[in-house]
N, C-alpha and C positions, 0 to 999 in steps of 0.2 A: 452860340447855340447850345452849347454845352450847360452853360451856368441857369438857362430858362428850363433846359430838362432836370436839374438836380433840383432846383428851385420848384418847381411843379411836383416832384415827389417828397419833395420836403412837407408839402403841404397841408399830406393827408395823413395815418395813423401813426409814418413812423418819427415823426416831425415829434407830436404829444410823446411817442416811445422815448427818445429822445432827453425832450423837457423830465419827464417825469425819473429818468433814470439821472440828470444831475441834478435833482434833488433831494433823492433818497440817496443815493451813494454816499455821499459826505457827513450822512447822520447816522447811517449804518454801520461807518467808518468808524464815526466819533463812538455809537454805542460798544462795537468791538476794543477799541483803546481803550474804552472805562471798563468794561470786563479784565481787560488783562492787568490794569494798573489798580485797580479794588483789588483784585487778586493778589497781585505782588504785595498790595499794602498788608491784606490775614496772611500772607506767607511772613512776611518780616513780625509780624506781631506775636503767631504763634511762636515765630524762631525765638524772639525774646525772653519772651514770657517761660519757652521753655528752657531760654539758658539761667534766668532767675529762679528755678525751680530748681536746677543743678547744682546751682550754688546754693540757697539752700538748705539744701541735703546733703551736702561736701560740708558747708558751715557746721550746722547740727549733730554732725558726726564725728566723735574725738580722733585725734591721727593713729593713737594708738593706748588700749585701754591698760597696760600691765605698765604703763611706764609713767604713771600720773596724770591720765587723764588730758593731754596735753591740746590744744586746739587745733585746730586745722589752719594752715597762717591762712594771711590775706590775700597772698601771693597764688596757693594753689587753688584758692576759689575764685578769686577773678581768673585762673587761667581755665577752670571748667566754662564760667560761663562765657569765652572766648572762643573757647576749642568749637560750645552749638554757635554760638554767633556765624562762624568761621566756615562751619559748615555749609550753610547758606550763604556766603559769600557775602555777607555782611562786612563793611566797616566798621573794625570795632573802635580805630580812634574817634568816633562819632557818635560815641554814648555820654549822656549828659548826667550828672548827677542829679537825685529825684529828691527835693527839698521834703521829707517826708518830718512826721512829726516824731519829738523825741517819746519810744516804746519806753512802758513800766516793764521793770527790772524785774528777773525774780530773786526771790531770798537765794542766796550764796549756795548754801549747803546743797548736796551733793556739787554742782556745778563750780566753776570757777566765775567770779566777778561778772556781772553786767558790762559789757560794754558794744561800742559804734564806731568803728572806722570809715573812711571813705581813700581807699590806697587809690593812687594815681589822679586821686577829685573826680572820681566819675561812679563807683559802682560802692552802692551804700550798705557796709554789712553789720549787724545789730545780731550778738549772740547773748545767750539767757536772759531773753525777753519773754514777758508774758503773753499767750498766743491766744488766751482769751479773758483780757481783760474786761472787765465788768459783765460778766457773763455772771447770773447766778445759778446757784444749787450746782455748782461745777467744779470739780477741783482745779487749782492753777496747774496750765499747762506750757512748759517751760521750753523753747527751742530756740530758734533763729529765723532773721527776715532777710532778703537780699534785694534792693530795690535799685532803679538805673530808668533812665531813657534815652529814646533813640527817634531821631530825626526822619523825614519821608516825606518826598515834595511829590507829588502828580506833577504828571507832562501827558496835559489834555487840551490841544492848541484849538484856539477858539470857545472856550468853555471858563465859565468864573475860578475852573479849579485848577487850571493852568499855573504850572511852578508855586502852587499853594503849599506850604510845610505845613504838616501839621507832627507833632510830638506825642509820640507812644507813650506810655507808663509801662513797664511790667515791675510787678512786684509778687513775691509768694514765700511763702515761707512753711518749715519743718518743722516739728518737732524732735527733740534730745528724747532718747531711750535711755534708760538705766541700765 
């Protein structure tokens, strides 16, 4: 008797209430997980981008000017752009090196030599490079690039973006002051 009266009330509006409430939940669901994981993805993006921009500005910048100019090693600007990694709770063993192309050098003088490292194969640093190459009516303007990337899969079950990686770029660069 029991099962005819719950069956008879099932019948009428809250039967549809019901229906219609498991079929909006689970896509409601799914829109809130893409909000929070798009999110997480411009968080990690700006974090890069902004620890590329630290390095740099740590690159571009001599360690100390009365004692000849001497560079900033490789060592303490990958460890800047670790420390913002770091902050956000980033992996930093999961930075990849960013196949970029080989920068036009600038003329020597005042600066020390052109050159490109990549310390540990991951985080690419280019100092007294030309920062606006083929730029006309412009004087050459002489600084540092630091480029790298970084890995980020979505975890959105049921969706084609599910465990999908895709790979950031950050890259940015300073100019040298006299």
């Amino acid at each position: 008797m029991n099962i005819k009266r719950i069956a008879s009330k099932l019948r009428g509006t809250e039967a549809a209430e019901i229906a219609e409430a498991a079929l909006v939940l689970p896509l409601v669901f799914t829109l809130l997980l893409g909000i929070i994981w798009f999110g997480r993805a411009f968080n990690i993006y700006s974090t890069i981008q902004q620890g590329a921009q630290q390095g740099a500005i740590t690159a571009a910048r001599f360690s100390c000017a009365t004692c000849g100019n001497a560079s900033t090693s490789d060592a303490a600007i990958t460890g800047v752009v670790e420390a913002v990694m770091k902050s956000s709770s980033l992996d930093t063993t999961q930075i990849i090196t960013y196949p970029s192309s080989r920068p036009t050098f600038c003329p020597n003088p005042p600066y020390p030599a052109g050159t490109c490292s990549t310390p540990n194969d991951n985080i690419t640093i280019c100092r007294n490079v030309q920062l606006n190459a083929g730029a006309a009516n412009q004087p050459a303007q002489c600084g540092a690039t630091v480029s790298f990337q970084y890995p980020f899969a979505f975890n959105l079950p049921g969706t084609s973006l599910n465990m999908r990686r895709i790979v950031m770029t950050a890259q940015a660069q300073s100019r040298m002051e006299n």
